[in-house]
Structures are given as C-alpha cells and as structure tokens.
NUVOFI-158193 format. One record per residue (C-alpha): x, y, z. Coordinates in Angstrom, 3 decimals. Example, Ala and Ser with C-alpha at 12.3 -4.5 7.8 and 13.67 -1.06 7.14 Angstrom:
12.300 -4.500 7.800
13.670 -1.060 7.140
***
This chain:
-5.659 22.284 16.241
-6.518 25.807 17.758
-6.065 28.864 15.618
-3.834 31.733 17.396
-6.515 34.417 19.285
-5.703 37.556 17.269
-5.417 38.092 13.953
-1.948 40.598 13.087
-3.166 43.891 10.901
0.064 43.721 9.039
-0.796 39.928 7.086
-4.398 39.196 8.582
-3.748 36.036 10.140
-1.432 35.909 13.331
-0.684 38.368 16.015
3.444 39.776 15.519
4.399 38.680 18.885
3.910 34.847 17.011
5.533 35.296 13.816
8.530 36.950 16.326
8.854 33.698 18.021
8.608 31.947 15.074
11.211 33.580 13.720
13.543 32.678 16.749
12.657 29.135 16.594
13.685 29.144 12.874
16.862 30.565 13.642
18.063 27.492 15.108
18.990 29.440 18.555
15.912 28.422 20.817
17.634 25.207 22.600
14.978 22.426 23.775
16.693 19.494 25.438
13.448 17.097 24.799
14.525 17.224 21.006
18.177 15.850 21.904
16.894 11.654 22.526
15.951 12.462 18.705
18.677 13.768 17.635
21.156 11.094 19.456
19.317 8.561 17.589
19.658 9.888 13.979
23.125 10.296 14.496
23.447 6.489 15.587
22.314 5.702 12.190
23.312 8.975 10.217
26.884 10.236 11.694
27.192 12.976 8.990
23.640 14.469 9.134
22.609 17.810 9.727
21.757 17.963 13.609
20.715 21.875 13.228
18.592 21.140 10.784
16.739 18.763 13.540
16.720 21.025 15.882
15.405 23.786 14.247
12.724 21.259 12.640
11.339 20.559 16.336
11.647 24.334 17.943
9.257 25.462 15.137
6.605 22.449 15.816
7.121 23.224 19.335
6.108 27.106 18.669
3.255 26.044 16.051
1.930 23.676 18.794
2.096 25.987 21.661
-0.886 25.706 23.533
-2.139 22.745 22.169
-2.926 19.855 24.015
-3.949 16.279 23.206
-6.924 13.889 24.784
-4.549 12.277 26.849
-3.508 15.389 28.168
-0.282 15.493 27.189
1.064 18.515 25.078
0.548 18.142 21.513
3.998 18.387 20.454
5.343 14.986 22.125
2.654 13.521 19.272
4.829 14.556 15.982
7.836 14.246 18.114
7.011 10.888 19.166
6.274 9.868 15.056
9.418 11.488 13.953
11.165 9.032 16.597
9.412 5.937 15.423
11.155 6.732 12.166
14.437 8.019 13.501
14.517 4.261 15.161
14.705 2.404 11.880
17.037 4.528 10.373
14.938 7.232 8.073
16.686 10.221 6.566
16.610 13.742 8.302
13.753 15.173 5.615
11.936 12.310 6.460
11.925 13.351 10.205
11.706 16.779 9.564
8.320 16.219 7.530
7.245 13.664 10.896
8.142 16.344 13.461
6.187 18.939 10.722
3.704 17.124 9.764
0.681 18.794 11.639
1.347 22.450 11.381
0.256 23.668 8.093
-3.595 22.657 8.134
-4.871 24.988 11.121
-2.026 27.714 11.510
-0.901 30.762 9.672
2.128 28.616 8.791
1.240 26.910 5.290
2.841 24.753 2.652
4.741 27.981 1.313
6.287 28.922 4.571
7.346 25.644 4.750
8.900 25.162 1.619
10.821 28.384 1.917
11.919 27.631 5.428
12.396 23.830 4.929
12.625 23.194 1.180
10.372 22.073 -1.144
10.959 17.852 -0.514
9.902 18.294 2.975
6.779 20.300 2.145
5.628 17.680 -0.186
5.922 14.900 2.324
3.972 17.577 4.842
1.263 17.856 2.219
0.993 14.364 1.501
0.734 13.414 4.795
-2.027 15.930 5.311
-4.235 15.167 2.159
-4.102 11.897 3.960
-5.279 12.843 6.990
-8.298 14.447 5.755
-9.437 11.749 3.801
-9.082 8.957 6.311
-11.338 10.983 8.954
-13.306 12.507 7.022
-15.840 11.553 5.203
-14.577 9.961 2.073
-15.148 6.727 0.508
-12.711 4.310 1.139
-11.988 3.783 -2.573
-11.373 7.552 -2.487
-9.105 6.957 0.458
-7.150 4.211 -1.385
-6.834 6.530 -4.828
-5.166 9.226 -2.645
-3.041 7.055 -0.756
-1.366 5.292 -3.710
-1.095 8.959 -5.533
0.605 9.720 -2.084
3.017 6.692 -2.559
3.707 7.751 -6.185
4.604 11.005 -5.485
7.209 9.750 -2.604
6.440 6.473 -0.510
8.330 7.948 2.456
4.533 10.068 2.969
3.084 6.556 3.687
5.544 5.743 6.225
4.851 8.895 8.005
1.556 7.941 8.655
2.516 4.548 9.521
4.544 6.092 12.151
1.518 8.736 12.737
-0.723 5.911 12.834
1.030 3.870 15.247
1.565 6.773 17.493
-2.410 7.228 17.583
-3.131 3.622 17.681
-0.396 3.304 20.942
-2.862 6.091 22.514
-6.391 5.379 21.131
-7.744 4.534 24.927
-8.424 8.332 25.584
-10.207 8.409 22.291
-14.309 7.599 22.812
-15.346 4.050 22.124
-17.391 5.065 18.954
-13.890 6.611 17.356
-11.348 3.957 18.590
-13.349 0.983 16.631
-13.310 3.609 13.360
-9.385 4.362 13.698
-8.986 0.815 14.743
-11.116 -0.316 11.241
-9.552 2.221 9.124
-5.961 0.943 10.095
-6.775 -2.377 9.412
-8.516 -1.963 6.015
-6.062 0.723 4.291
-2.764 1.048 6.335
-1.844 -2.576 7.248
-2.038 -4.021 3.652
0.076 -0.666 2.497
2.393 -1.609 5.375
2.718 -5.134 4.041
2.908 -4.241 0.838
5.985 -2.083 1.707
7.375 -5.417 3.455
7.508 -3.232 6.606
6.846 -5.668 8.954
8.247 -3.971 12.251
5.616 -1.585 11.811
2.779 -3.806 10.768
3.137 -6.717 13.064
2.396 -3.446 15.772
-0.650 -1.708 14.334
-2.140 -5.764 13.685
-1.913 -6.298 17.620
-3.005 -2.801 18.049
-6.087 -3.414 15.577
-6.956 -6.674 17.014
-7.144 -5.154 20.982
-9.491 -2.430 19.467
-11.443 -5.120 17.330
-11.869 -8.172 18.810
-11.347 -7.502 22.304
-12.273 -10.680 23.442
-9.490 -12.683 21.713
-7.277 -10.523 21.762
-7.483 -10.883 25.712
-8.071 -14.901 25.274
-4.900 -14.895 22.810
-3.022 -12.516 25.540
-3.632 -15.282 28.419
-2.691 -17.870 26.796
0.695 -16.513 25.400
1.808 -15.441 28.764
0.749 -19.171 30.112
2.788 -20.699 27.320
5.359 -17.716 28.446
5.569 -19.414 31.812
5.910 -23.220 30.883
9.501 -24.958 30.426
11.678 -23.673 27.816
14.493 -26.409 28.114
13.541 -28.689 24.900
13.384 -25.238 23.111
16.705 -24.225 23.947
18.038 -27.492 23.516
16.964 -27.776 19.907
18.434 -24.385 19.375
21.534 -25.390 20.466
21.529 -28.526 18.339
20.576 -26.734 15.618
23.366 -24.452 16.123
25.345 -27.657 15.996
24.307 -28.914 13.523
24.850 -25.507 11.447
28.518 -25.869 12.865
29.064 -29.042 11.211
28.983 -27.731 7.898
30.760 -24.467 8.586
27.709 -22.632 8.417
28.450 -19.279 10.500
24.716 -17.957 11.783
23.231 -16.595 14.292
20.036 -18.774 15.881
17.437 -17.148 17.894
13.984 -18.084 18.839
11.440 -15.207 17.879
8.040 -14.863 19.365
5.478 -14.421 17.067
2.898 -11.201 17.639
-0.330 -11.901 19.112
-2.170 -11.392 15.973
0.076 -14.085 14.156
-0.156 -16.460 16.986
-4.336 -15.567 16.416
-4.691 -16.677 12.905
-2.225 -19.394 12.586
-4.249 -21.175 14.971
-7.820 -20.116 14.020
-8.434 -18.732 17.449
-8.075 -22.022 19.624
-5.697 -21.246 21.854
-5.797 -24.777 23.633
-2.331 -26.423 23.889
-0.297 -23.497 23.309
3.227 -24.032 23.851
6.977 -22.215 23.732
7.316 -23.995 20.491
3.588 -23.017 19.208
4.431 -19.205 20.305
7.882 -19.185 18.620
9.772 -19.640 15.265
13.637 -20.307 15.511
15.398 -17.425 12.639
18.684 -18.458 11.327
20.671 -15.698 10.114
23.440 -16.727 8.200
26.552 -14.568 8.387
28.146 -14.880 5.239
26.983 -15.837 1.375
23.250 -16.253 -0.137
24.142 -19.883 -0.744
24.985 -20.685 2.799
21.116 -20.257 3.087
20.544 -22.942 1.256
23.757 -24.827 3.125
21.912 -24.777 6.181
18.539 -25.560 4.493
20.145 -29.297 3.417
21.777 -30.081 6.870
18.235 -29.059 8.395
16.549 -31.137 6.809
19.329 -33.889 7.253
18.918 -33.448 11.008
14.909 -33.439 10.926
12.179 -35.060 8.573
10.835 -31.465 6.461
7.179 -31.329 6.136
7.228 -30.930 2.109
3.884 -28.825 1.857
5.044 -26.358 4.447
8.443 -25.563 2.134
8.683 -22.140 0.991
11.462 -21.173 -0.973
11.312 -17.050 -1.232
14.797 -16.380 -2.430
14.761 -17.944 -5.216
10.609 -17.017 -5.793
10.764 -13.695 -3.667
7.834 -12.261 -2.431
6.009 -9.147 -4.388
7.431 -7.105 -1.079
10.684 -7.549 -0.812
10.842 -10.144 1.259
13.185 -12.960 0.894
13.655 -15.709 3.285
13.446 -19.648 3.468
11.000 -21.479 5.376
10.618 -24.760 6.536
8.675 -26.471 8.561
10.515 -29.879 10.377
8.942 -32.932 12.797
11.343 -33.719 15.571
11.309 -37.707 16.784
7.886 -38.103 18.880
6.342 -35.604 16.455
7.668 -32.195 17.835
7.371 -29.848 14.895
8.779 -26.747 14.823
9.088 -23.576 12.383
12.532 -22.286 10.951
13.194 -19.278 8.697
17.022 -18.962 7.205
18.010 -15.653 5.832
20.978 -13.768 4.716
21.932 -11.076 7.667
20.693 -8.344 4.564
17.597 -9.974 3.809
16.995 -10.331 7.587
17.067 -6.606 7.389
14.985 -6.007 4.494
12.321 -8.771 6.117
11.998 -6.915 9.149
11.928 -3.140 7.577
11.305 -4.087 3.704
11.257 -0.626 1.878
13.128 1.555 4.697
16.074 -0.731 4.535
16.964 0.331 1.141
16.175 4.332 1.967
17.380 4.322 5.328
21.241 5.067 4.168
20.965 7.337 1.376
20.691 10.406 1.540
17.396 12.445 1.038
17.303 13.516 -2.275
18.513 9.691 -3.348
16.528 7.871 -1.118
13.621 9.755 -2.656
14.793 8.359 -6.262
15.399 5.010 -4.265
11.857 4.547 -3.204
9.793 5.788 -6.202
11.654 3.854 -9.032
12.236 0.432 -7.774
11.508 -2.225 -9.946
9.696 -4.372 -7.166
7.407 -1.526 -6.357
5.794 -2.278 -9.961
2.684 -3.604 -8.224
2.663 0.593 -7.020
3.359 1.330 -10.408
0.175 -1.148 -11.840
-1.883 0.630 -9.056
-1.099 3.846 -10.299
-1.490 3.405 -14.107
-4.621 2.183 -13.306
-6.284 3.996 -10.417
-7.384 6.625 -12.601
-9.563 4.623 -14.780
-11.585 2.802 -12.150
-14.772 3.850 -9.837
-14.356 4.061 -6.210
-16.234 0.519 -6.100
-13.647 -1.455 -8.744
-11.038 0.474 -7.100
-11.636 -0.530 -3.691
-12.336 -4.006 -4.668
-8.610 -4.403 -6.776
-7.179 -2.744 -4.298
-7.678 -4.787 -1.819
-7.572 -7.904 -3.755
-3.993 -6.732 -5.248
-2.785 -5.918 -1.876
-4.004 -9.552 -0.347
-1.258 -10.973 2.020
-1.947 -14.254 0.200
-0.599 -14.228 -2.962
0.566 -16.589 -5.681
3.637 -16.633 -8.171
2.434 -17.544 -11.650
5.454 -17.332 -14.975
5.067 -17.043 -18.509
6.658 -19.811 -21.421
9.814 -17.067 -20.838
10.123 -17.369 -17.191
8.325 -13.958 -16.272
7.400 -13.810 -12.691
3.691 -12.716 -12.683
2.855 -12.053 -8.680
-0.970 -12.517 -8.046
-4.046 -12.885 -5.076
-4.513 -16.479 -4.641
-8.063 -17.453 -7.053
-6.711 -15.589 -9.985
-7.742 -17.014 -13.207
-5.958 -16.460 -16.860
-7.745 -12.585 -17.367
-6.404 -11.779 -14.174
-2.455 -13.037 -15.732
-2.905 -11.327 -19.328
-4.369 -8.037 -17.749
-1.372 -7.897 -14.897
1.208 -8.602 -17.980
-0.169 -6.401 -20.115
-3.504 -4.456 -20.277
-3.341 -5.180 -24.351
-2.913 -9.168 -23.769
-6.029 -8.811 -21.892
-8.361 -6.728 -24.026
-7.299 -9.072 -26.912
-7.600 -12.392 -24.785
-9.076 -15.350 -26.808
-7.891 -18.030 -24.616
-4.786 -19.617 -22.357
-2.769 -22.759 -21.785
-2.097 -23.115 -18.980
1.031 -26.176 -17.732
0.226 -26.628 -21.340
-3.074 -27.753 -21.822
-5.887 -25.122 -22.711
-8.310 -23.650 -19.863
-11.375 -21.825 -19.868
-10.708 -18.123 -19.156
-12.451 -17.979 -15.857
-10.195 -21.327 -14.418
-8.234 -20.802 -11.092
-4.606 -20.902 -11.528
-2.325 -22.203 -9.173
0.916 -21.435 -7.328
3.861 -21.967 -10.095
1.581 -22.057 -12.834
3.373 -21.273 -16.295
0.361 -19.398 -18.724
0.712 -18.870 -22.049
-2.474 -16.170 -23.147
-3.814 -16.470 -26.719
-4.416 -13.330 -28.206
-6.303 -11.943 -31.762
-9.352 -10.537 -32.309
-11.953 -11.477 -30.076
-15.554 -10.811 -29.598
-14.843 -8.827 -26.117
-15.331 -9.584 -22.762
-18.340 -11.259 -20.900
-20.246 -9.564 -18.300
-19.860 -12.534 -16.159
-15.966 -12.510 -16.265
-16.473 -9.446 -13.443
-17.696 -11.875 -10.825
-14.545 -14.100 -11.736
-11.278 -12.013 -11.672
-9.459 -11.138 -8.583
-6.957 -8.017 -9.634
-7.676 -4.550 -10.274
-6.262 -4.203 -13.286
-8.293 -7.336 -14.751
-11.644 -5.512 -13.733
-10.885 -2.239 -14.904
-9.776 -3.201 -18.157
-13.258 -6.012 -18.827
-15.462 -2.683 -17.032
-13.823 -0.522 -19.993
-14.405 -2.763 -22.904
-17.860 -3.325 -21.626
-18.311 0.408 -21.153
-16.748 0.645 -24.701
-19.445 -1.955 -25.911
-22.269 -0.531 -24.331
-21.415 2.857 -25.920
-20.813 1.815 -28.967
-24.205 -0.103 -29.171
-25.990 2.814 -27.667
-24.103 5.098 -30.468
-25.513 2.427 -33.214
-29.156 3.014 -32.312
-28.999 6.734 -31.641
-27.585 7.216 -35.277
-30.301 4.826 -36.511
-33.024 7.040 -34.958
-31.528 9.834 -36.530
-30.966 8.674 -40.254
-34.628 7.257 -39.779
-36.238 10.971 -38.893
-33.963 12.301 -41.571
-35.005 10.033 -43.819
-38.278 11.268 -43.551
-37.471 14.287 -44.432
-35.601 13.131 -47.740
-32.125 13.854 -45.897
-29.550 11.304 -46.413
-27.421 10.594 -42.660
-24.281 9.411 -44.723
-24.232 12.409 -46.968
-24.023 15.047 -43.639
-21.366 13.156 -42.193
-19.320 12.787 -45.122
-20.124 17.019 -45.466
-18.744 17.590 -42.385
-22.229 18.734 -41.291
-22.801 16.377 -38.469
-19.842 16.926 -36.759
-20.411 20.794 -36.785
-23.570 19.942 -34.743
-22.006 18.047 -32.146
-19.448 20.207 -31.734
-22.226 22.719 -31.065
-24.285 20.802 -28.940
-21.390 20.083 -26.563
-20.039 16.736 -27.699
-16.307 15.917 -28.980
-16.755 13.098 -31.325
-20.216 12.136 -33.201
-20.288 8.728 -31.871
-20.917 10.592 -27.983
-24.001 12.719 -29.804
-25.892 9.698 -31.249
-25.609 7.416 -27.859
-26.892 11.065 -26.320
-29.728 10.825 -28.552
-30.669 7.310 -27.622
-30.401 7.673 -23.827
-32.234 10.886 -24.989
-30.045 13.245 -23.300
-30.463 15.285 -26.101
-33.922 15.253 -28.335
-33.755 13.068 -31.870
-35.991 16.066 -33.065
-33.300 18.943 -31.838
-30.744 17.191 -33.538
-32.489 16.486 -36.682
-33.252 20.121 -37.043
-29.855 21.153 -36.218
-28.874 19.433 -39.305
-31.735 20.074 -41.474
-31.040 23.937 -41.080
-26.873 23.864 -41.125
-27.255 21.558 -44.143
-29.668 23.993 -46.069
-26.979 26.681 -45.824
***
C-alpha cells in the first residue's frame, strides 16, 4: 500500500489536504453509490442495523485507498469492499463488515489502530488488528507453527478475525491469476495448510468447499482440469432416473407425513476429487450428486425419514453416520446414509433439520449472524463446542513451533473419531489416537499420571489405536513418567506437549542431580558440607546472584557447564565464610 507523497508539518505524517478529506468521509456526508449493493444486503439480513455506520465505514476505505491500485488493475478499494460483501452474504453483523471494509488501512497509512478505535470503536479495531497481525505472518516470513500460534490467539481473542480472512482469503484466491506463478502456488499452499482446516473447524463449509476448489486449480492443475471435464460430461448425461428417485423419495417421505424439502446437491470439484481417488472414469449425475432432505418440522422427523428410507432401499450399514445424536467436533449435525437401489444403483442421502441445514452450510456464522455485535462477540468466543479452540489455546503456549505445528494439524484433521468415557463423556479425536492421546485431551493431569487404560473393558497397552465409539477408562497413580517413544505414537497436541514437558521435566531434573553432585564433590574437597549451605540459605543466595530463580536451574547450569563448577564453588566458599 503506497504511503501519501508529503508529509503535513503540523503531525509529521500526512499532508492537511488528506486528513481534510478524511474528515469529510468520516462525517458520513460523502455519498458513494458503489457502497449501496452492500448496504441492501445487510439490511436483507439485519433490518434494524445502522446503514450510516456502513456508509461511513466504506467512504473512509475509499479515501485511505485513494490511489491505490491492485495487480489486476482494478482499484484497490473493490478488494475490502468485495470481502466485506462475502460476509454481508451470510449474514455477519455490521462491526464485522466494518472491520472487512477496514481491514487494510492501518498498516501503511497515517491512519492507525488509535484513529480507528476513536472513529470506529474499540471492537472494530481489534478485529482490524487481528486481521493484520495475520496478514503479516502468513506472507512473511514466519514459521508456520508461528503462523498457527497467532491464528488461534486471533480466534481467542474474537473468531469473527478468522472469518475476515476467510473472506480476505477467498477474495485473493478468486483473483490469484494476476499474481506470478511463484506466489500463486505459495498463497495457494498457505490456504490449504492453515485456513481450510480453520475453516472446517469453524464448520464453515460455504466458505471452505470454495477456497478447496480454489486450492486444488492452483495445486494440482492437472486434475483439477481432468476432474473439471469430467463433471461437466456427467453434467450433460440424462438426469431422468435422478429425478425420478427424487420424486419417489419425496413420496415416500409423504407417506409418513414427513414435510421436507428434497434437492439434489452437486458436490464441489475437490469432493468429487477425493471421494473417488482421482479416477474420474464412469462419472455419473448420481456419482456428482448427493440428494439433502431437509425436514421442515421436529429433530425426530429426521430420524422419521431415516426408517422409511431405509424401508424403501437396502442401507449400506458401514456407510451409516449418525451425527445428531454423535455430532461432529464442528457443529455439524446431519444424518447420512448411504442406500443400493434394485440393479445396484447406490446413491448418497443426508437428512437434516432446516436449522442444522443452516448451521452445516455456515457452522459458526449461523449462530453470530443474528445477534448483535457486542453479543455475537460473547456468542463466538464462549461456546462450549469451540472447546477444541479452547484446548488449542491452553496449550499453544507451552509447545515449540515443531509440536505445535504437528498437533495442530493433527487436532484440526477432517477425519476424526468420537471416543466416551465409563460416564458417557464425548472425547472428539484424529483418527490413530491411542489412550495418551484420550487422558491428555480429558485432562492434562490424567495424562501426566497415566499408568494404563481399559479400553471396551479389557486393558491395552498405552500406545494401542482406539477406535470410533471406543469407551476408555485411564488408570491413573504414580507412575514412572513417560517414554520417549510414546512421541512417535500420539496424534493430538495436547498429548505431545504434555509427554515433551515431563520429559523436559525429567531431563532437568537428572541434569540438576549431577550438577549438584559435582558440586558437593569439589566442596567436599574443600571440607564444605553441600547440605549444610542449602539448609543456611547460602546456596540459594548464589543462584539468585548468578541469575537463576530456583537452585535446581543452577546445578543443571553447572552440568551443561553453562556456568563453571569452580565459580560456583567459590561463590559459596566465600558467602559461607562470612
């Protein structure tokens, strides 16, 4: 973003003429009809909100953008106006698309974070700042465990700053052909490692099933274009049985006063990708497609329609998924079943409530998008099935950017298990998770005290896969500590930062052992007794003045020989004499 060409005498950082028109565009009295498609679509979803405030919210980005013009060689201002509509179209609060139409001006102008808090209050400057610690890390030159720590503090501070750059992320991934070839394959990467499994996470599928299609174009080029071909050649084939087993199903839904609505519902290019492995031979309207049933009334008629499916058409057991009752770690709740018409025909069905419809498709933003700002910053930041957010967090701090990366990923892994305690506590985990990985997602103190688990009640080694339903029971007492080994077993994050800690704690603690013996060995010498100095008092005067907190942290200095054994010992020698 260019910097204005003069500097003003009067605050040494923008000529008057600019902070003038600032000033007019803040006042809410410059009138720019390209803001109104906006502002028509907020008030679809939000009669009551402030329209003003919208207004005034895109005259300043216009002003702070003046000038500035992006690769494609469009003005830079239809970029943030363009994310703040991607938001306004699924129903996000007006600081929410404030902070989207905001969200690049405080990083290169004279306008920072304190102007816009003062102008715009101080919710919508957080988001801004969020959003733009964000940015630097994910093109610059941080690690990508870096990347991930600042990301979930992002989310934990207010998750609507992720779905800004969601939005700002699709936006540049919709445009990434004017970037160079080098770049688009980084964005492209970057998108797929840290935003998509956020996105998941989040259960905000409209925007992730876009940035996977974009990704895949960007990243595998060539099947993307083979996938492409042969969806539009399915496109083109006959549609009739299709529609006629809609309509029976519809029927058949009928029968048993079911009231739903039954569409069929192309699946994205990407999905259409990986559910097949990449052979696109044979691909069909049926192949391409999943029917959704949306039942119009009660939870239960979910389950209604579930028993006169499967009535009507043989279920393929294994392919049952029951996530109402066993709801996914993202909000997601749904049924789905998998049937065999007569000939062998099968087909894929997903029955949901019209709500949970809503929440599958938009996940977190459904339950922000009618509150108001204030509340749907409560909603999204204390939600009881945002606790894997909350695990992340407690955690993050105490890992490496390696570990961090690594249980990040792992915890955010689309394929995930459901595993209960003897009580009937839902414990959500990556497929391959063993018993550590359980105790340390229940409880980081079940898992530093972990002598063993049954498991469907019969006793397993600790390192044992679990599988999906599995009810664990974890042992617990004093225990000898981890084993180095148990770090090439464990899935989670919060399983490998709590065995890397105890390690750590071992290691020390050894380390501490023979520093102090080297040290009560050279003192002995000298006809000084160790015990006596400690019990004095002495010894911890010393490492106090040598720079270390506890004596434990001065002895393991002494054996890694950070500090000298012979320093040390005459440290004490002469405080002792005194």
């Amino acid at each position: 973003m260019a910097k204005p060409e003069t500097a003003d005498p009067a605050d040494g950082s923008a000529p008057r003429v600019w902070w003038q028109r600032l000033n007019a565009a803040n006042s809410g009295k410059v009138a720019l009809p390209e803001a109104e498609p906006l502002v028509r679509e907020h008030l679809r979803w939000h009669r009551s909100a402030d329209a003003a405030l919208l207004r005034r919210a895109y005259a300043v980005a216009h002003h702070l953008h003046d000038g500035q013009m992006r690769k494609s060689g469009e003005p830079y201002i239809t970029h943030p106006l363009a994310v703040a509509m991607i938001l306004a179209e699924v129903g996000m609060d007006t600081a929410t698309l404030v902070a989207a139409l905001l969200h690049d001006t405080v990083e290169d102008t004279p306008f920072g974070i304190g102007h816009l808090a003062a102008d715009f209050g101080e919710e919508v400057a957080v988001m801004v700042d969020g959003v733009t610690k964000l940015d630097k890390s994910m093109y610059g030159d941080a690690a990508a465990g870096e990347t991930f720590r600042k990301m979930v503090l992002a989310a934990a501070a207010d998750l609507r700053v992720l779905l800004i750059k969601l939005a700002d992320r699709i936006h540049n991934m919709r445009t990434l052909r004017f970037q160079p070839p080098h770049k688009r394959r980084k964005i492209a990467q970057s998108t797929r490692d840290q935003l998509i499994p956020f996105a998941e996470r989040l259960g905000v599928y409209h925007f992730m099933r876009e940035l996977e299609d974009l990704c895949f174009e960007y990243l595998e080029t060539e099947a993307y274009e083979r996938t492409l071909a042969a969806r539009d050649a399915a496109r083109r084939l006959d549609y009739a049985e299709l529609n006629e087993t809609v309509e029976e199903l519809r029927s058949v839904l009928a029968g048993f006063r079911v009231k739903a609505d039954v569409v069929v519902r192309e699946r994205h290019l990407y999905s259409i990708h990986t559910s097949r492995h990449g052979d696109m031979a044979g691909l069909d309207p049926f192949t391409i497609s999943r029917i959704s049933v949306v039942v119009r009334r009660a939870e239960r008629d979910c389950y209604i329609a579930l028993g006169a499916i499967h009535g009507r058409w043989r279920p393929i057991p294994a392919r049952f998924k029951d996530f109402i009752a066993v709801p996914k770690y993202n909000l997601y709740r749904a049924l789905h079943t998998v049937v065999i018409k007569p000939g062998g025909r099968m087909f894929d069905i997903l029955i949901r409530s019209a709500e949970q419809f809503r929440v599958s498709e938009y996940g977190l933003i459904a339950h922000v998008a009618d509150a108001t700002s204030k509340d749907g910053r409560r909603a999204v930041t204390h939600r009881p099935d945002l606790e894997w957010l909350q695990r992340l967090l407690a955690w993050q701090g105490q890992a490496d950017a390696e570990d961090l990366l690594a249980g990040v990923r792992s915890d955010l892994a689309p394929d995930g298990m459901v595993t209960f305690t003897r009580e009937g506590v839902l414990v959500s985990l990556p497929k391959g998770s063993t018993p550590l990985d359980f105790a340390y997602n229940l409880d980081p103190d079940c898992g530093d005290n972990y002598m063993g688990a049954m498991v469907d009640g019969k006793l397993v080694s600790a390192t044992s896969p679990l599988r999906d339903g599995s009810i664990v029971e974890i042992l617990t007492g004093s225990s000898s500590g981890p084993d180095e080994e148990w770090l090439n077993v464990v899935k989670t994050g919060p399983a490998r930062v709590g065995i890397s800690r105890q390690l750590s704690r071992r290691r020390f603690e050894k380390s501490a052992a023979r520093g102090r013996h080297l040290l009560a060995d050279d003192l002995r010498r000298l006809g000084v007794d160790l015990t006596e100095i400690e019990a004095s008092g002495t010894a911890t005067s010393v490492a106090r003045k040598l720079g270390y907190a506890e004596l434990d942290s001065l002895y393991a200095a002494a054996d890694s020989e950070d500090v000298g054994v012979a320093e040390i010992v005459e440290a004490m020698t002469r405080r002792a004499a005194r």
